[in-house]
C-alpha positions, 0 to 999 in steps of 0.5 A, spaced: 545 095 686 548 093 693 556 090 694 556 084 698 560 079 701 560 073 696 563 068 700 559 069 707 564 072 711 560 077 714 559 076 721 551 078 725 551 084 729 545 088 731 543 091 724 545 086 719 540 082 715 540 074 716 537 070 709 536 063 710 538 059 705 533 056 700 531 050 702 530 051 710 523 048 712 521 052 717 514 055 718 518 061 721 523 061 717 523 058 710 525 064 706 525 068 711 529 075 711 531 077 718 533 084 721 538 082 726 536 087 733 542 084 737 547 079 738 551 077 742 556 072 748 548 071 752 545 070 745 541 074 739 534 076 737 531 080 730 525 080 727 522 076 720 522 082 714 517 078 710 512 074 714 505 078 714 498 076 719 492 079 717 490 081 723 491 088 722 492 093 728 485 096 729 483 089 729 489 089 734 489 095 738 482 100 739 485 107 738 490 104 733 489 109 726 485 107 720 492 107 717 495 102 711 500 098 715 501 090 714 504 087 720 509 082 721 510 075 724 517 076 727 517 070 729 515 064 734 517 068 741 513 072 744 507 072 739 502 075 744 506 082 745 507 087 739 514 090 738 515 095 732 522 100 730 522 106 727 526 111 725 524 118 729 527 117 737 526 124 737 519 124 737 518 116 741 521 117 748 524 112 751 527 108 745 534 105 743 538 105 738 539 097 734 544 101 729 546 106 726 539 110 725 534 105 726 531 104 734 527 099 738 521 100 742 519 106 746 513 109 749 507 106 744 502 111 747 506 116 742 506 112 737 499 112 736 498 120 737 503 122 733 500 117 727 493 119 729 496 127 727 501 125 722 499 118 719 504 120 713 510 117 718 507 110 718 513 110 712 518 111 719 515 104 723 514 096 723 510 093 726 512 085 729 508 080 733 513 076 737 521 075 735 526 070 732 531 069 738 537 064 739 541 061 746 547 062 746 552 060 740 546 057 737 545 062 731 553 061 730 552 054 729 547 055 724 551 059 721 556 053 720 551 049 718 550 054 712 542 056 714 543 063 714 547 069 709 550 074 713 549 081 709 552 087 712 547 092 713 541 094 708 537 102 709 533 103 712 527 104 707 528 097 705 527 094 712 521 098 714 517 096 708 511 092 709 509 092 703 514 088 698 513 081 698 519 079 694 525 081 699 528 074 699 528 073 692 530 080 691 536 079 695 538 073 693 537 076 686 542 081 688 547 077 691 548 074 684 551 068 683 549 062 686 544 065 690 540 069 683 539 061 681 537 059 687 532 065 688 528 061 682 528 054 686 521 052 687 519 052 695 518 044 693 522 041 689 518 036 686 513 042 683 520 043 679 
C-alpha cells in the first residue's frame, strides 16, 4: 500500500498525480487521474491516466503494429496531435525527461520500428490524444477550491498501464479515510 499525504499538502510537480475530487462534473475530468508532466510560474500540463477512445492506433497511424494497446483522451488540448511517454530514452532519441525514470516525446518513427521488432515493450509506453493544461495560477486555484488531490509520485508500472479501468477508486481507495468512502459515491448521486 502507498503512504500518502492525508491532509493534501503535497504540492504539484512534474511527475506527481492530481485526482479530482468525487463530485467535479466535467467531461474531462470527473474522476479523472492525471500525470502531471510540468508545472510551473507560466502554467502546467499532464495527461488523464483514465480516459480511453476506441480508436485504436492502426486505425490511427498506418505502420502502426497490430499491438494490444488503449489509447487515452489525455484531455481537450490539442486533441488532433498524439502524444506518448515511455520509460526507454535510450532507445527513443530525442526524448525528455518529466521525472525520475519517465520521459516525453521523442522520434515517434523509432517508436514505431522498435515496437514492430519488439511488441513486448509496448509495457514501456502510453499513448494520449491531446493534454490537460492550465494558465498561469489556474491549476493552484483549483487546488484552493479542493478539485484535485495531490499525490506524490505513483510507479511508473501503474501510470503506463492501460488497461485498469479503476485507477481513480483504486487510489482513492488507497488513500483511506474519507477518500475510501467517497470512492463508493455513485457518479450521480440521485442513482444512491
Amino acid at each position: 500500500m502507498i503512504d500518502f499525504n492525508f491532509e493534501n499538502t503535497n504540492k504539484p510537480k512534474s511527475g506527481t498525480i492530481l485526482i479530482s475530487e468525487p463530485f467535479i462534473e466535467d467531461k474531462y475530468f470527473t474522476r479523472s487521474v492525471i500525470f502531471l508532466c510540468d508545472h510551473g510560474d507560466e502554467g502546467s500540463f499532464g495527461f488523464v491516466l483514465n480516459n480511453y477512445i476506441e480508436t485504436s492506433l492502426q486505425e490511427m497511424i498506418a505502420d502502426f503494429p497490430d499491438i494490444d494497446v488503449r489509447v487515452s483522451l489525455g484531455g481537450p488540448v490539442d486533441s488532433s496531435n498524439l502524444f506518448f511517454i515511455h520509460t526507454l530514452p535510450d532507445l527513443i532519441p530525442n526524448s525528455q525527461e518529466i521525472a525520475e525514470g519517465m520521459y516525453i516525446g521523442g522520434n515517434f518513427a523509432d517508436v514505431v520500428s522498435l515496437l514492430k521488432k519488439q511488441p513486448k515493450e509496448i509495457t514501456n509506453f502510453r499513448f494520449f490524444v491531446g493534454y490537460s493544461g492550465w494558465d498561469a495560477n489556474q491549476l493552484e486555484a483549483e487546488l484552493k477550491e479542493k478539485s484535485w488531490i495531490v499525490l506524490p509520485k505513483v510507479a511508473n508500472k501503474h501510470i503506463l498501464d492501460s488497461h485498469n479501468d479503476d485507477l481513480w477508486k483504486d487510489l482513492m481507495d488507497r488513500l483511506g479515510g474519507k477518500f475510501k468512502v467517497m470512492s463508493t459515491f455513485p457518479k450521480n448521486p440521485s442513482h444512491n
